[in-house]
C-alpha positions as CSV (number, residue, x, y, z in Angstrom):
1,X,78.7,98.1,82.9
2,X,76.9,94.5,83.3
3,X,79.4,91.8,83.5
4,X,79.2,88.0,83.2
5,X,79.1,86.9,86.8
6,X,82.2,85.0,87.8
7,X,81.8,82.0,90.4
8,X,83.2,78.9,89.3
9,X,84.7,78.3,86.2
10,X,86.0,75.1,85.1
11,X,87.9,74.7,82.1
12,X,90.4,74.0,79.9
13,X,94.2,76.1,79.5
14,X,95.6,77.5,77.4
15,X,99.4,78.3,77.6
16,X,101.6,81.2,77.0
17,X,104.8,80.8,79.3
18,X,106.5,83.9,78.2
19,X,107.7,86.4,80.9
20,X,107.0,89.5,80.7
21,X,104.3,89.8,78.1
22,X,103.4,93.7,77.9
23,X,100.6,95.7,77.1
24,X,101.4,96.1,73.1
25,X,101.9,92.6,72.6
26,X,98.6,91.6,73.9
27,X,97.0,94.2,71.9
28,X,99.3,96.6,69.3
29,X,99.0,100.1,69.5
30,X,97.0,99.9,65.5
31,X,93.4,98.7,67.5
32,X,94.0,101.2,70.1
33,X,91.5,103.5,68.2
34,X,88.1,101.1,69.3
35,X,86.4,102.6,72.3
36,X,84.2,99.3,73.0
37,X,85.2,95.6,73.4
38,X,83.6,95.2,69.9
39,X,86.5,93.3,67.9
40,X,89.1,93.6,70.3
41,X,89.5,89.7,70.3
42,X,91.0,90.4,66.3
43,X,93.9,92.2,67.7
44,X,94.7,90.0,70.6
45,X,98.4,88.7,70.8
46,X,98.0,90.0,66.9
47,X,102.1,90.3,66.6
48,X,102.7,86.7,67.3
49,X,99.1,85.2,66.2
50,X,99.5,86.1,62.6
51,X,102.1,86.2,59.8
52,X,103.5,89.4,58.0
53,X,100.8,88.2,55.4
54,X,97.9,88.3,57.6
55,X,98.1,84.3,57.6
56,X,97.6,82.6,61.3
57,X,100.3,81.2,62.9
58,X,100.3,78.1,63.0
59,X,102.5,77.5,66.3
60,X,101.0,80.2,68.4
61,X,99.0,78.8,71.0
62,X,95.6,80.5,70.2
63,X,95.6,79.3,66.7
64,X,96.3,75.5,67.9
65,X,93.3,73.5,67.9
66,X,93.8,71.6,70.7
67,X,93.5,75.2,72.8
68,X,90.5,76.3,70.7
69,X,87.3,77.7,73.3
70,X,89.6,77.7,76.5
71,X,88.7,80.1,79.0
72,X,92.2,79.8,81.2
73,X,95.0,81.5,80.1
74,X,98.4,80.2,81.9
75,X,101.4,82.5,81.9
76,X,104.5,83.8,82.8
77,X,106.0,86.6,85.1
78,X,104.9,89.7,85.3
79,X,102.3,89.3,82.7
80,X,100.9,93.1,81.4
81,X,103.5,95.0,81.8
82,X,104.0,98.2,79.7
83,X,101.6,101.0,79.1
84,X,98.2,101.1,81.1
85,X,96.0,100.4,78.0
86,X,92.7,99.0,79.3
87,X,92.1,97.4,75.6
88,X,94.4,94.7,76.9
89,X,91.8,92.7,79.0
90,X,89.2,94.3,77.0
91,X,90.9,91.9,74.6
92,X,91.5,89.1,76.6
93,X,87.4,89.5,77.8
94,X,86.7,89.8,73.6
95,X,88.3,86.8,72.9
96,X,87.0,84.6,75.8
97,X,89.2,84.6,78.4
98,X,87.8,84.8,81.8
99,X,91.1,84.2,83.6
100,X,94.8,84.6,83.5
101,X,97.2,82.2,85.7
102,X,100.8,83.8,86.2
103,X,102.8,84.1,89.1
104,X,103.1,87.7,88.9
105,X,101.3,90.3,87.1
106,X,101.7,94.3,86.8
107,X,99.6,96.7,88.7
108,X,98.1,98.5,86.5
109,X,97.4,95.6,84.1
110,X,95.6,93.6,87.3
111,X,93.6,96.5,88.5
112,X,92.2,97.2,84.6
113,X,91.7,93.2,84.8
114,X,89.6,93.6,88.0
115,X,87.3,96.3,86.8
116,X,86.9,94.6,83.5
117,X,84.9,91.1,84.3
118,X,89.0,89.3,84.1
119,X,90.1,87.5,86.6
120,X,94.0,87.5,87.4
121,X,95.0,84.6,89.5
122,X,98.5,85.2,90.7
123,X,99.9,81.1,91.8
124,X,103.4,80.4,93.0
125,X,106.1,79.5,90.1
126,X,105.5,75.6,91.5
127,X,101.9,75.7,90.5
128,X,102.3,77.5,87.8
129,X,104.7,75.1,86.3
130,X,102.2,72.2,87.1
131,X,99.3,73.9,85.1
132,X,102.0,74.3,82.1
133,X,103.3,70.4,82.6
134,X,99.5,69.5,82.4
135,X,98.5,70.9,79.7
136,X,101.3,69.6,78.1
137,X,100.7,66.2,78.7
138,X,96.7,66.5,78.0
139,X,95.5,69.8,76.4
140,X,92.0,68.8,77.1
141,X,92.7,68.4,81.1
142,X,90.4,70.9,82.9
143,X,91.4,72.6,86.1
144,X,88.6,74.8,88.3
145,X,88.8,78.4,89.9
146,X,86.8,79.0,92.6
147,X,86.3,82.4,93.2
148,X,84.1,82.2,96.7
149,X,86.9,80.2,98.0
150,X,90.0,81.9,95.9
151,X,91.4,78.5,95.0
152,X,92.8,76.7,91.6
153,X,92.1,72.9,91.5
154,X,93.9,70.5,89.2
155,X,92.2,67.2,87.9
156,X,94.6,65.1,90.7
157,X,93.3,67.3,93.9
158,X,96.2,69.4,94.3
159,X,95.1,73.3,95.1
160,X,96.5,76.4,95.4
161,X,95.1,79.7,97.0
162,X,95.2,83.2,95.8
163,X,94.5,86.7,96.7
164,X,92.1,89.2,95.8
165,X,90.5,92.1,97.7
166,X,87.4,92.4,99.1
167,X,85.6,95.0,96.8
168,X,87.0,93.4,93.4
169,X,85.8,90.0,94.8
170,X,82.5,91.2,95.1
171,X,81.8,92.9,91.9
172,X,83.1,89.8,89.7
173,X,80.7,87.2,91.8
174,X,78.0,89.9,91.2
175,X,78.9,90.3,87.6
176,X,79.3,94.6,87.6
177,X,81.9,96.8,87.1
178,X,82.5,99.7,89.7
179,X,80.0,102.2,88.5
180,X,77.5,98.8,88.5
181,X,78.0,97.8,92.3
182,X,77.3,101.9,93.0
183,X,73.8,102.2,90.9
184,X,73.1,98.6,92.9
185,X,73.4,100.7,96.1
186,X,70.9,103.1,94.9
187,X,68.1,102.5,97.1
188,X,70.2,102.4,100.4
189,X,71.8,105.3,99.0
190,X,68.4,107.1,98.9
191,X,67.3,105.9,102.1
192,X,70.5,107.4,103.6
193,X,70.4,110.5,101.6
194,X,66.3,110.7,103.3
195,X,67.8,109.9,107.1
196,X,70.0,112.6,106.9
197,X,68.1,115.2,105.9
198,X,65.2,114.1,108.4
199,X,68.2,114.3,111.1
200,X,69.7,117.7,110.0
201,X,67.0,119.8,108.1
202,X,69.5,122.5,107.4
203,X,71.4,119.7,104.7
204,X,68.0,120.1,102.4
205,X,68.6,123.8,102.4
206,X,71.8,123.7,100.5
């Protein structure tokens, strides 16, 4: 799968400081049924983002204009948690997300993030509540995530570093999913495949 690389993204936040957000909050079991992104960004957060009537919300974040095309989502502890649908960051991708800010997120959750083109930047709760206080004070501030160097810069300076392994690093700056960095390796792959069987003829046999 061919991703949108992911380098440096500057943008504005939007927040959600809710702890705890699982899987079937961020996208209800109903649009479970979709086997592609396609549409996925309908269902997002659907629970809170609209009324029993179908209606927005006015007072959920995502239907506030001020938040309206930011790519940062800002949250709170142990964001995913629940079930292992992948639909959840297929959602957040769908919608426009390109990273989530918490200071903790679930396994399972992060590692679909990874392999989906999503970025999860886990901060400590200080930096976390800074990103929340700004946006508060100017929804159109713009903080930037730097994935080459793994930071998180706010509009005064301050930074923050965060983790990430090697491999998921890699595919996100490349823009490909896991299947994506193998096919890239094709051609060494051959070349290997071709060594080997130059350096033991009896491998060609089988």
């Amino acid at each position: 799968m061919t991703l949108e690389p992911f380098t440096r993204l500057t943008a504005t936040i939007t927040p959600l400081p809710y702890d705890d957000v699982d899987t079937d909050q961020i996208i209800p079991a109903k649009y479970l049924k979709g086997t592609t992104r396609e549409g996925m960004d309908q269902g997002l957060f659907a629970r809170w983002r609209y009324g029993p009537d179908g209606s927005p919300n006015p007072e959920f974040p995502l239907n506030r204009p001020a938040y309206r095309g930011s790519q940062i989502l800002v949250t709170g502890n142990n964001f995913g948690c629940g079930s292992s649908r992948e639909h959840a960051p297929w959602a957040l991708y769908a919608y426009g997300f390109r990273a989530i800010i918490s200071p903790s997120f679930a396994d399972i959750f992060r590692n679909n993030a990874l392999k989906n083109g999503l970025l999860p930047v886990a901060v400590e709760p200080e930096m976390q509540a800074a990103l929340l206080a700004l946006v508060e004070e100017d929804p159109a501030a713009k903080i930037t995530i730097d994935l080459d160097a793994q930071t998180v810069t706010l509009p005064d300076g301050r930074q923050a570093t965060f983790p990430i392994d090697g491999f998921s690093k890699r595919c996100l700056l490349d823009g490909v999913d896991q299947l994506g960095y193998l096919l890239k390796q094709e051609a060494a792959i051959a070349a290997y495949e071709e060594e080997t069987g130059k350096a033991r003829p009896e491998m060609e046999q089988r």
